[in-house]
Legacy VTK file of the C-alpha trace (Angstrom):
# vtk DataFile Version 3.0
C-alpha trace
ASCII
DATASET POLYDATA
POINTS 222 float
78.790 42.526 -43.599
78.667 43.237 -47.159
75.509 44.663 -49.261
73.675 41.643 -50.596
73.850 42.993 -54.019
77.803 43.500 -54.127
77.780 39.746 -53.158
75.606 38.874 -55.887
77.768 40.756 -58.324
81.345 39.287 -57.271
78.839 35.245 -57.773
77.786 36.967 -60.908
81.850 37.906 -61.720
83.347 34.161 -60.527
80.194 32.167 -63.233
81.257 34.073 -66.107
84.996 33.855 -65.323
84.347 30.091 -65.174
82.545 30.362 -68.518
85.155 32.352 -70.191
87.855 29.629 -68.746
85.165 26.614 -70.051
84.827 28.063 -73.467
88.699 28.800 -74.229
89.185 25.352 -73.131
86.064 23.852 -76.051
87.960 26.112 -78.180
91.739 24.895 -77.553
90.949 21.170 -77.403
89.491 21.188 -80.657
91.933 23.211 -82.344
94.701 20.990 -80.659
92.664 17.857 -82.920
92.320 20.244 -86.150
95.990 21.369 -85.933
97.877 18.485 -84.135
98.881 20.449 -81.669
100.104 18.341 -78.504
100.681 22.123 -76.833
97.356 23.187 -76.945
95.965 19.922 -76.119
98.453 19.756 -72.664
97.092 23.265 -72.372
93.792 22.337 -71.572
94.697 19.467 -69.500
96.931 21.569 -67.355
94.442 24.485 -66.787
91.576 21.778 -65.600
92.843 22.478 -61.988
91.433 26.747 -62.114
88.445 25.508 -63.220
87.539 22.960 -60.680
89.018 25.527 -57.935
86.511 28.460 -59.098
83.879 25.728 -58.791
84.601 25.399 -55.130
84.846 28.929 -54.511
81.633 29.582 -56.332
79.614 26.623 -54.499
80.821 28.164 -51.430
79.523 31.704 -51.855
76.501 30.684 -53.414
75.471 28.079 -50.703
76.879 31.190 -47.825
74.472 33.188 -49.053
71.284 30.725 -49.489
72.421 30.515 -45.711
72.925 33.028 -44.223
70.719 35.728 -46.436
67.825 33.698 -46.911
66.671 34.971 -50.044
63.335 35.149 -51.769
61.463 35.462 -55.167
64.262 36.065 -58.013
67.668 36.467 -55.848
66.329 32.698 -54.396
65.829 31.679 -57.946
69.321 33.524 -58.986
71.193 31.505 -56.195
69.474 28.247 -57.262
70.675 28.674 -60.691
74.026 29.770 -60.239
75.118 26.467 -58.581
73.268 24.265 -61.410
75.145 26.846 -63.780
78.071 25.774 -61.797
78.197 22.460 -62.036
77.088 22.288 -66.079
80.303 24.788 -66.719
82.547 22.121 -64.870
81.153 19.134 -66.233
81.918 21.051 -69.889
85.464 21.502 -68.532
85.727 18.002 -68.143
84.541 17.163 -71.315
86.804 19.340 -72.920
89.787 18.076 -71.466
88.428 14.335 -72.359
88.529 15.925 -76.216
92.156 16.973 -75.533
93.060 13.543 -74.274
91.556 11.920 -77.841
93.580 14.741 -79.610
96.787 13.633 -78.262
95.910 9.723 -78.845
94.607 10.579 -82.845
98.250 12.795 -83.298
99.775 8.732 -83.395
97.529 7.640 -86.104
96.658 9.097 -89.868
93.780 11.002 -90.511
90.530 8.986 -90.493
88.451 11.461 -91.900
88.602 15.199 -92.903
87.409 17.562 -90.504
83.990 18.730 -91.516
81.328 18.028 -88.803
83.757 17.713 -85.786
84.709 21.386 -86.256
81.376 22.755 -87.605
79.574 20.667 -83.781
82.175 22.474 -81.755
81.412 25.589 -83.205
77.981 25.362 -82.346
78.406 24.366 -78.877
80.948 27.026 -78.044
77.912 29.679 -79.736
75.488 28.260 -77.414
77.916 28.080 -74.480
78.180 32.125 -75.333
74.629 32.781 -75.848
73.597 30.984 -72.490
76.413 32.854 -70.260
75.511 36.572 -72.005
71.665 35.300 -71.836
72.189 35.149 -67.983
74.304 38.479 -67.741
71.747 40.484 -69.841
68.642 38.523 -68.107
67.455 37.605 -71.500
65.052 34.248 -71.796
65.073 34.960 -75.640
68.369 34.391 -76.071
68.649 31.763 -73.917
65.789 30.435 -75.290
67.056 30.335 -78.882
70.122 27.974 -77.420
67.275 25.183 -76.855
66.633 25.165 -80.414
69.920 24.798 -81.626
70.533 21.180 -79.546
68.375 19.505 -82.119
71.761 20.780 -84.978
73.964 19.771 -82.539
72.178 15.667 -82.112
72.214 15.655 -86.217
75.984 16.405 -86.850
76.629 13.829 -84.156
74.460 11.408 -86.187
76.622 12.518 -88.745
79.693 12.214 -87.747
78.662 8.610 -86.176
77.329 7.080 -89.516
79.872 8.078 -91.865
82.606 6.748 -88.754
81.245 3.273 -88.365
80.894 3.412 -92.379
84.541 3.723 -92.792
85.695 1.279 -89.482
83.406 -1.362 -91.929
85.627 -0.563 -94.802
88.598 -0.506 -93.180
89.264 -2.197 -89.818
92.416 -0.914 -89.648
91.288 2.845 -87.971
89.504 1.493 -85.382
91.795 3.046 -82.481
91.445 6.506 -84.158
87.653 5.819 -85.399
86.326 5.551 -81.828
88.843 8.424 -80.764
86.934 10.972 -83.124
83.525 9.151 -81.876
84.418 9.859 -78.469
84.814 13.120 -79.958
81.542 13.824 -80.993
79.908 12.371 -77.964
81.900 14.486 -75.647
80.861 17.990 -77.830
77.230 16.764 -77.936
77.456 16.424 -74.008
78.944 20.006 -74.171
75.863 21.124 -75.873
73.493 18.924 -73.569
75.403 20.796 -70.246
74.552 24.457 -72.507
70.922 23.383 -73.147
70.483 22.583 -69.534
72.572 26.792 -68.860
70.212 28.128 -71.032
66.926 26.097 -69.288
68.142 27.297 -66.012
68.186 31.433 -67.696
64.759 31.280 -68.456
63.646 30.403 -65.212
65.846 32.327 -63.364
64.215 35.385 -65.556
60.951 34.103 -65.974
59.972 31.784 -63.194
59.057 28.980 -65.737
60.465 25.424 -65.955
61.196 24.693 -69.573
62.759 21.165 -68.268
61.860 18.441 -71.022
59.430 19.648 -72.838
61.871 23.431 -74.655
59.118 23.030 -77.314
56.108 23.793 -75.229
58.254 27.012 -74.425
58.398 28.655 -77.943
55.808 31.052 -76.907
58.089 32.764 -73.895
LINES 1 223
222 0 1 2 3 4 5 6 7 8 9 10 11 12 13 14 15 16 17 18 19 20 21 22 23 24 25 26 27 28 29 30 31 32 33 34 35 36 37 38 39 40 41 42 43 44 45 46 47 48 49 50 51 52 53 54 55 56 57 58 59 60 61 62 63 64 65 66 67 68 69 70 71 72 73 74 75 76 77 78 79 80 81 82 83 84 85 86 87 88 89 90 91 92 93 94 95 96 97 98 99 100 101 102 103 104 105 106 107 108 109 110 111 112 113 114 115 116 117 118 119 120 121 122 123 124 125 126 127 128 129 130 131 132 133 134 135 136 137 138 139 140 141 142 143 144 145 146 147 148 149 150 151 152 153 154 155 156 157 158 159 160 161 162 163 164 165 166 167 168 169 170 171 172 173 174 175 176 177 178 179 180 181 182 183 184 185 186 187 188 189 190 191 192 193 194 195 196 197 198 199 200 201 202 203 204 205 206 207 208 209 210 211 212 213 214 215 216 217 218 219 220 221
């Protein structure tokens, strides 16, 4: 049987390959809406498949080990958090390929809108993605603490992006179809950053021990 800590390692290995796979895909979908372009957008949807199949793997190695190792104190709480990590990186993946899907409906209809807050929200939630996944390689609750702060930008250029929308589908009932594309949009990046909050919440108590669940404010002091 293999040392404990070269199993933790390869888990360690298979998250942030998921991440890096997640984040290219937040990064491709929205491109594929900024650039109209169907090939990056077909990209993403075609790739879902690695994803989901390094989720398996991972659940399965993680869940081995809580078996069969039994492990206490921090490589409990390391095991615990990889396979919440695990499941917030898929559900991302899933969201990005539901962006991808709007791209290729908006590429039938004229621009709505120009791309301001769309591109500056994905932005943000691919940072925080980042921060959370080298917060949990460098065991840092500061840095994963700091990608709590930043949901609160993230709800406000969704606001944004929802009240100058429904402003223009009053003016002009004609965008509909592509107005509640680029909503859909926005909903699915603020999820994104909702799924990297929750990364990031799961970091500081895998390094700290403390539930920052609900209440991120309260844990300003950490």
């Amino acid at each position: 049987m293999r040392h404990f800590s070269v199993e933790l390692e390869e888990l360690n290995q298979k998250l942030l390959q998921m991440g890096g796979l997640v984040e290219s895909a937040i990064h491709r979908s929205v491109r594929s809406l900024i650039e109209q372009d169907r090939a990056l957008a077909e990209a993403v949807i075609r790739d879902e498949p690695q994803i989901n199949q390094i989720e398996i793997e991972i659940d399965g190695l993680a869940t081995r080990l809580l078996a069969l190792r039994q492990p206490v104190a921090r490589d409990l709480r390391l095991l615990t958090a990889a396979l919440k990590i695990n499941t917030d990186l898929e559900r991302i993946g899933d969201l990005a390929v539901h962006v991808a899907e709007r791209s290729l409906s908006l590429m039938h209809h004229p621009l709505v809108k120009p791309m301001t807050d769309i591109p500056k929200m994905a932005s943000l939630v691919q940072s925080m993605l980042l921060k959370c996944l080298d917060a949990f390689v460098q065991g840092d609750a500061d840095l994963a603490h700091s990608v709590l702060l930043s949901d609160d930008e993230v709800d406000r250029l969704r606001d944004a992006v929802y009240g100058e929308l429904l402003q223009i589908m009053q003016r002009d009932p004609t965008v509909l179809t592509a107005a509640i594309d680029l909503l859909f949009v926005a909903r699915n990046l603020e999820r994104i950053g909702d799924h990297a909050t929750n990364i990031a919440e799961d970091v500081v108590f895998l390094v700290k021990g403390i539930d920052v669940r609900h209440h991120a404010k309260q844990g300003e002091a950490l």
